[in-house]
Backbone as numpy.savetxt, mean C-alpha at the origin, in Angstrom:
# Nx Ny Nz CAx CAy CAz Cx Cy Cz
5.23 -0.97 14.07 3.84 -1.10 13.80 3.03 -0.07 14.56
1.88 -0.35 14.28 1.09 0.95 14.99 -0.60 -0.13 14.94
-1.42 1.09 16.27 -2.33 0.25 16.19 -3.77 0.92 15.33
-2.62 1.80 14.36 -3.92 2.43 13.93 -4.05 2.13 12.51
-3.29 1.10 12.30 -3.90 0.21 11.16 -3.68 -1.36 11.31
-4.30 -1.95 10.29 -4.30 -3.35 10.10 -4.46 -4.19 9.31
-3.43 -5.25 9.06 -3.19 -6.07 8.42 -3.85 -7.51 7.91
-4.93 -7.14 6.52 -5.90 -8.25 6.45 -4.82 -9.12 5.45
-4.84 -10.49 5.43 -4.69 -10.80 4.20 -6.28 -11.69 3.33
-5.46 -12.01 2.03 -6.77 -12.60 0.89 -5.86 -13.51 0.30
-5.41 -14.67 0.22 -4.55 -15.68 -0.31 -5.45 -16.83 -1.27
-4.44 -17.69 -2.07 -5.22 -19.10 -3.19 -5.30 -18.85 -4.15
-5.86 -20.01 -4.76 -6.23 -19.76 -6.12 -7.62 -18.92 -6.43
-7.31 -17.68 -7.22 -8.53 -16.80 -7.50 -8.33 -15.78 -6.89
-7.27 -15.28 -5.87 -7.61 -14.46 -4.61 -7.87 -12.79 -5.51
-6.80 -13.02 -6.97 -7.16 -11.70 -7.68 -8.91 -11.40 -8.33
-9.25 -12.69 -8.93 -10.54 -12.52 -9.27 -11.60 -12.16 -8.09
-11.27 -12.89 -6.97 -12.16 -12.67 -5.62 -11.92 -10.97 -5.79
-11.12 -10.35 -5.14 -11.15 -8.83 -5.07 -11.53 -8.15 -6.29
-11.32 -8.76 -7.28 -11.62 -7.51 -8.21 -12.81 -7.05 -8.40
-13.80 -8.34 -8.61 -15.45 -8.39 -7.45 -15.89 -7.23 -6.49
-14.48 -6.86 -5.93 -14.82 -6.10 -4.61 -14.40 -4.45 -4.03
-13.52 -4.11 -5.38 -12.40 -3.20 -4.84 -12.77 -2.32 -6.14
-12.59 -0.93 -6.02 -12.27 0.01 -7.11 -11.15 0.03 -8.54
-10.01 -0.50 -7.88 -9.67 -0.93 -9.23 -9.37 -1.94 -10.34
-8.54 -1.85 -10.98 -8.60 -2.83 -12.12 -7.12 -3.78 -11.14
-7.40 -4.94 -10.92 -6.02 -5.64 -10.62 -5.62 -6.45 -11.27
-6.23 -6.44 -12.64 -5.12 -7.07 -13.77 -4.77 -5.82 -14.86
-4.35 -4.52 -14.26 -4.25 -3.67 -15.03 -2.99 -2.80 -14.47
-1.88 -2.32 -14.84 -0.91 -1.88 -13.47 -1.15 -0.19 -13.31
-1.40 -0.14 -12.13 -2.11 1.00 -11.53 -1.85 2.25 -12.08
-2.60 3.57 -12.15 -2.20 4.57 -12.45 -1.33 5.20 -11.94
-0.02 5.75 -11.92 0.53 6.60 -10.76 -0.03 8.13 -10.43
0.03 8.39 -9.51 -0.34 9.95 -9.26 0.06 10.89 -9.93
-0.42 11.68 -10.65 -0.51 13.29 -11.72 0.48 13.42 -11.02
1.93 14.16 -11.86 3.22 14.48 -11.22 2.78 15.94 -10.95
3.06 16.60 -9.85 3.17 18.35 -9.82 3.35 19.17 -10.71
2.84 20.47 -11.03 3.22 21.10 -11.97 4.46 21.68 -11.92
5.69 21.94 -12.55 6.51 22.56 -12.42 6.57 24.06 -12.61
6.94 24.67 -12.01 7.13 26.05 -11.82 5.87 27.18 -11.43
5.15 26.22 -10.50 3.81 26.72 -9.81 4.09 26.99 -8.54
3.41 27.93 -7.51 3.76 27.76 -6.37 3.37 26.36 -5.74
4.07 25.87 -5.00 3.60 24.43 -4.16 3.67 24.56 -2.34
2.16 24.83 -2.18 2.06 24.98 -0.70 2.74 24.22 -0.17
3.35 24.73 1.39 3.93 23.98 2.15 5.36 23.74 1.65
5.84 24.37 0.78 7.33 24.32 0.54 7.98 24.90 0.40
9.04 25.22 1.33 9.97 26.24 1.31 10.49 26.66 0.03
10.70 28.36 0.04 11.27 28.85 -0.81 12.25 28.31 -1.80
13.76 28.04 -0.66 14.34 27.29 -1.49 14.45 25.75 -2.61
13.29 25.45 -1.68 12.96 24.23 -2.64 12.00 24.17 -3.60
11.23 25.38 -3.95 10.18 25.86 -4.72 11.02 25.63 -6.17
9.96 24.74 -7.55 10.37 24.71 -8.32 10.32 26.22 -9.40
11.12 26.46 -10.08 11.24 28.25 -10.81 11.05 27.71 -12.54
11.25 28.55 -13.03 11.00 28.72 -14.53 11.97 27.49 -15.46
13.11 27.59 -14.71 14.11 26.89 -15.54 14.09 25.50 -14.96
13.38 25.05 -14.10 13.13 23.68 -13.41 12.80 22.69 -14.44
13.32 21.82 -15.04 12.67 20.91 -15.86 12.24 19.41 -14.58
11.12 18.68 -15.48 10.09 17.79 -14.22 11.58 16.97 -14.25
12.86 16.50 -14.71 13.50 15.41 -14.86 14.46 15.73 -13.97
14.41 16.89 -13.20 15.71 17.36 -12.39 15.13 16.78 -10.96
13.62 16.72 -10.75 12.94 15.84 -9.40 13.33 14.95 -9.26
14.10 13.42 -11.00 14.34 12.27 -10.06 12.68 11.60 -10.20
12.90 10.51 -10.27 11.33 9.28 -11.17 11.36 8.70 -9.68
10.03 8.82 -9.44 9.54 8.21 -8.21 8.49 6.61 -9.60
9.11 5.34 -8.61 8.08 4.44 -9.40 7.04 3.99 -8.90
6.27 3.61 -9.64 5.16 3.08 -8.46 4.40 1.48 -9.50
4.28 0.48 -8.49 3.90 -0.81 -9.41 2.73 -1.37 -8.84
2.41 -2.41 -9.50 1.25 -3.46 -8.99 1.57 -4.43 -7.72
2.61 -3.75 -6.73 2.84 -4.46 -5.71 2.09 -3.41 -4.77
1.67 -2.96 -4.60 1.27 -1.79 -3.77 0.28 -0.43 -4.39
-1.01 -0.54 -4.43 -2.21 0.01 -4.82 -3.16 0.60 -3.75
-3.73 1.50 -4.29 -5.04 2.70 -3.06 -6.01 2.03 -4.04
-6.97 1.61 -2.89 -8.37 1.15 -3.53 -9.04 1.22 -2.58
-10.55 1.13 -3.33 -11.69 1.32 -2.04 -12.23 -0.22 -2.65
-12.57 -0.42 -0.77 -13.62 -1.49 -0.88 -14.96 -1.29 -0.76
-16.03 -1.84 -1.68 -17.66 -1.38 -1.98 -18.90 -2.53 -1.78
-19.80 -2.36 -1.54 -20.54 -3.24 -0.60 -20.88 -3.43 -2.40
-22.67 -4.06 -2.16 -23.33 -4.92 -3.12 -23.96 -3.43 -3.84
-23.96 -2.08 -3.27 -25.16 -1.16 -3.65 -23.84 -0.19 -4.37
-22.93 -0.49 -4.18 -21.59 0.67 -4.45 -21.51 1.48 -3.05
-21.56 1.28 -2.37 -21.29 1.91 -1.41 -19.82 1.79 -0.97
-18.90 3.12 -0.38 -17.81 2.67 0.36 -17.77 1.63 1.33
-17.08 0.91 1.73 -17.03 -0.04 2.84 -15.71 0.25 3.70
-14.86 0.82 2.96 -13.28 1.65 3.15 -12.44 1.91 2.50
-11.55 2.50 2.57 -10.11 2.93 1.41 -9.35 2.05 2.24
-8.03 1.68 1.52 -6.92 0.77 1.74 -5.72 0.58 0.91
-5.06 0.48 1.23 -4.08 0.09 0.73 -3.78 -1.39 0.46
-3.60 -1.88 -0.98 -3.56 -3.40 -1.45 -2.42 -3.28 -1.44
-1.56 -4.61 -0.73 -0.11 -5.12 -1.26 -0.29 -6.25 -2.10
0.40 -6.86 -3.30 0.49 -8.18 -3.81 1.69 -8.74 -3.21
1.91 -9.69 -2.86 3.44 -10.41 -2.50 3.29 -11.01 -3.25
2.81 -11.67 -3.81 2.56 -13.13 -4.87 1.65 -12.63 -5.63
1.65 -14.23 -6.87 0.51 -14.04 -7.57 -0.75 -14.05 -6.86
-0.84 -14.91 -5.86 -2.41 -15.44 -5.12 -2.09 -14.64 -3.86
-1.43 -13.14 -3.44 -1.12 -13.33 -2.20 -1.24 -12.13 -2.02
-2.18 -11.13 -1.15 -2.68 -10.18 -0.93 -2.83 -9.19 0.26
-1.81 -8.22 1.05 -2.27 -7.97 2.33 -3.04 -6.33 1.88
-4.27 -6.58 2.92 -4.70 -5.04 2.59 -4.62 -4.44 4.26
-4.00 -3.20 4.11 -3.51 -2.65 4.97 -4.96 -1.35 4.83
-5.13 -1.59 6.12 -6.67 -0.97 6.19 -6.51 -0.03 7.68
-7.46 0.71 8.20 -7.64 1.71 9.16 -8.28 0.66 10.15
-7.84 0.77 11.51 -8.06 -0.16 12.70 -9.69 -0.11 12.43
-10.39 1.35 12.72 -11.47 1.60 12.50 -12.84 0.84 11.77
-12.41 0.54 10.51 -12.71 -0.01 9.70 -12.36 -1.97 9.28
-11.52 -2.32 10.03 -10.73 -3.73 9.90 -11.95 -4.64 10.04
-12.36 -4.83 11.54 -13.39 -6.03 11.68 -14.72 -5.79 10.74
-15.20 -4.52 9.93 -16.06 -4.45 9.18 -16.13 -4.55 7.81
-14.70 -4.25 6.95 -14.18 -4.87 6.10 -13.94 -6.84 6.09
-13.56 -7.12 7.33 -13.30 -9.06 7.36 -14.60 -9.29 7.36
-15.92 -8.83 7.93 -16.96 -9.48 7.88 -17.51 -9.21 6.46
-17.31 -8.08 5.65 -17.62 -7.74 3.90 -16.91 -8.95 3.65
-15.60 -9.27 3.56 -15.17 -10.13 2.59 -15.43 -11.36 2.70
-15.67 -11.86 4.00 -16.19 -13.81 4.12 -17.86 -13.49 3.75
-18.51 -12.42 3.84 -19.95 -12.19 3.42 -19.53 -12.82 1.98
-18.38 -12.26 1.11 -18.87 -12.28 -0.48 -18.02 -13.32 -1.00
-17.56 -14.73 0.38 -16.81 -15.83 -0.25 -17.94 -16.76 -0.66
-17.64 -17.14 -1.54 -18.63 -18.17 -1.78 -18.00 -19.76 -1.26
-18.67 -20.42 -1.67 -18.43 -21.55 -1.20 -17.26 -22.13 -2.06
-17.32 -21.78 -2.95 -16.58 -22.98 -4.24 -15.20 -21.65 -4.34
-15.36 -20.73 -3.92 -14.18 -19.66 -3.53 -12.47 -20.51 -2.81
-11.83 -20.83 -3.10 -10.49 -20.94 -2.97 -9.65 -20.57 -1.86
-10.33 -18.86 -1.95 -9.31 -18.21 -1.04 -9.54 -18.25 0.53
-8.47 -17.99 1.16 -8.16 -18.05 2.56 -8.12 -15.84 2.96
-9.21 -15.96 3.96 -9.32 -15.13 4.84 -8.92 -14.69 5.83
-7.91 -14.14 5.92 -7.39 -13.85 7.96 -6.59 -12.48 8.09
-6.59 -12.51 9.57 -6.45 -11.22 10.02 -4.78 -11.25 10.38
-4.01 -10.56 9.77 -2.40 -11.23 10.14 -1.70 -9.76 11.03
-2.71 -9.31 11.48 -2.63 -8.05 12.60 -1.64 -8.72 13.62
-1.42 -9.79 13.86 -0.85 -9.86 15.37 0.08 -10.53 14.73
0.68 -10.58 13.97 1.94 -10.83 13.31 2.80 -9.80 12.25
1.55 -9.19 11.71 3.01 -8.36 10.58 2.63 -6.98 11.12
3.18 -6.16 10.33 3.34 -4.45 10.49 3.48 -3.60 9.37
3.06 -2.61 9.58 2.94 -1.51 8.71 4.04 -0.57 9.12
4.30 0.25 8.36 5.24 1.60 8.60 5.30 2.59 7.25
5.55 3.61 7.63 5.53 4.85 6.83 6.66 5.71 7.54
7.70 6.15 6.46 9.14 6.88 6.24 8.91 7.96 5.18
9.37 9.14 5.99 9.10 10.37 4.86 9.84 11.21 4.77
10.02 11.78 3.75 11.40 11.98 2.88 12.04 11.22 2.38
11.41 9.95 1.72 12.14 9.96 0.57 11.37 9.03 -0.47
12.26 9.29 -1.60 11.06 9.03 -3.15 11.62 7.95 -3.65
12.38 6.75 -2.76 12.96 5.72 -3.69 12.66 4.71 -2.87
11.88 4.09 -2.50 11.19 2.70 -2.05 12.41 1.64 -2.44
13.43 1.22 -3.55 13.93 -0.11 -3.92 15.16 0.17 -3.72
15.93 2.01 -4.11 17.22 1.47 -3.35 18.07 1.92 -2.38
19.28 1.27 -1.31 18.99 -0.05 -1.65 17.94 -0.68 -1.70
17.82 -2.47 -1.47 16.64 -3.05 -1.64 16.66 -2.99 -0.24
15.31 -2.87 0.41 14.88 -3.17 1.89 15.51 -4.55 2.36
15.51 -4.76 3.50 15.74 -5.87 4.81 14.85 -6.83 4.40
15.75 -8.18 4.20 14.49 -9.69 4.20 13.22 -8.80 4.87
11.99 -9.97 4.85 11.42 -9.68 5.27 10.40 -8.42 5.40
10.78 -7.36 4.50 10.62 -6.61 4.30 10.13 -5.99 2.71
8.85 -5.44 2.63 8.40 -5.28 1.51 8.50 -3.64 1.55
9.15 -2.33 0.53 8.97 -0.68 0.58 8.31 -0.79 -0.76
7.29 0.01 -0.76 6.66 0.95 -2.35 6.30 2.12 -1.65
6.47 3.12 -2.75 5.85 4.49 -2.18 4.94 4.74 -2.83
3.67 5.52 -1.32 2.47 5.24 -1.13 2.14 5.58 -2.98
1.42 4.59 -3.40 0.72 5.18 -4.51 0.06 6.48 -4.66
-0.92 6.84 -3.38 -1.76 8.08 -3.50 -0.86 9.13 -4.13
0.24 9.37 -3.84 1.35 10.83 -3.62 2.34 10.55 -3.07
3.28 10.75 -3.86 4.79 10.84 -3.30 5.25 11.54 -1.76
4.16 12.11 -1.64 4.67 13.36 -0.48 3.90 12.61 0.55
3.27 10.88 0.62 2.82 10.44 1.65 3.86 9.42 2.36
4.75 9.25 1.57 6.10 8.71 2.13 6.19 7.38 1.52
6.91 6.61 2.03 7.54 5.59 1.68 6.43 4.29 2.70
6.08 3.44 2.43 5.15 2.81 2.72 5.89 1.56 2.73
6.15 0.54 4.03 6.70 -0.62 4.49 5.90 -1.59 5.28
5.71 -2.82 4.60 5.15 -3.94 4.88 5.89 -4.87 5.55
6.29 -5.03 7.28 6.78 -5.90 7.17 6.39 -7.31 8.10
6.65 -8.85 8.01 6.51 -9.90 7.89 7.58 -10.80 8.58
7.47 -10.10 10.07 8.24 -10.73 10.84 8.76 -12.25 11.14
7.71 -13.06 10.02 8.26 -14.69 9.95 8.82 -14.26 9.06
9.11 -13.91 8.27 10.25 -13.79 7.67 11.69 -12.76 7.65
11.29 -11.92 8.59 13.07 -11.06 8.41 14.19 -12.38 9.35
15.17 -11.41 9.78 16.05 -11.91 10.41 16.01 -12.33 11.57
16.19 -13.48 12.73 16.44 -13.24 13.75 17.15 -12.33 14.72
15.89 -11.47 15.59 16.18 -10.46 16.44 16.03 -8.80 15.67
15.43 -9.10 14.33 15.57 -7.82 13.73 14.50 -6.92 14.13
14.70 -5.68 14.48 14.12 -4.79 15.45 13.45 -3.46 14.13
12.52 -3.44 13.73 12.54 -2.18 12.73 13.07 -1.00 13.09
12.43 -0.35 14.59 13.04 0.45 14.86 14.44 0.53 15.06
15.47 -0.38 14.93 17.07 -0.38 15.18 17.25 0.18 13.72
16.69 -0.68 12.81 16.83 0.23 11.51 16.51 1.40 11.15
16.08 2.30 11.47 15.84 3.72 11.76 16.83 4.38 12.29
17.50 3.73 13.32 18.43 5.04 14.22 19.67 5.11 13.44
């Protein structure tokens, strides 16, 4: 984990209608993925040898996927204003963590109980001192294998080249499981 982001969740019945109220995109719609690169253009920042050439077809890169478990959205006050960018996870149907910038966290939780209403369903909380975020780079396959209980991978929606994006939910992995042991 790191402390330079943080882990809101939005849970219940409605929790999708509540956000959609609130967020840039469509969340009964499955997200756009990112414009693939052009092939056989120069691409800053990449070595020669890995520079795609004339005879490169896009199918020799390998399908990066990307789903409605893991979305870039901005959150917007009452005027359209930004309030922040974030990253939405779904775990469930009713079950929502938005992985947000430390910066921005306590001012986003006070936007969203601002726009609960009363007859609103959902449950509000900050699950910062329990779960974690992580980001792995180099590589374009988030599912296989499948990640560690406990453990949610999608890659970042924005761009493939922002890595591999991991949610994880330490009541639920294994006893004694260390993320970083999984790394070395």
């Amino acid at each position: 984990g790191s402390d330079l982001r943080r882990i809101l969740s939005v849970s219940g019945p409605g929790a999708t209608n509540y956000l959609q109220g609130l967020v840039t995109s469509d969340l009964k719609a499955p997200p756009t993925p990112p414009s693939p690169e052009p092939v056989g253009k120069p691409e800053p920042g990449v070595p020669k040898e890995f520079q795609s050439g004339p005879g490169t077809r896009e199918d020799d890169y390998g399908f990066v996927t990307f789903d409605e478990k893991l979305r870039a959205t901005c959150f917007l006050d009452n005027k359209g204003k930004i309030v922040t960018d974030a990253l939405l996870w779904k775990t469930k149907e009713d079950q929502y963590y938005i992985d947000v910038p430390t910066s921005a966290a306590d001012n986003l939780l006070e936007h969203l109980h601002k726009y609960k209403l009363r007859r609103t369903k959902v449950q509000i909380e900050d699950h910062s001192d329990r779960m974690a975020t992580h980001v792995i780079f180099g590589s374009l396959n988030a599912e296989d294998p499948p990640p560690p209980k406990g453990l949610v991978a999608r890659m970042d929606p924005r761009h493939p080249s922002l890595g591999m994006r991991i949610l994880e939910n330490p009541e639920q992995t294994e006893p004694g499981f260390e993320f970083g042991k999984v790394m070395q």
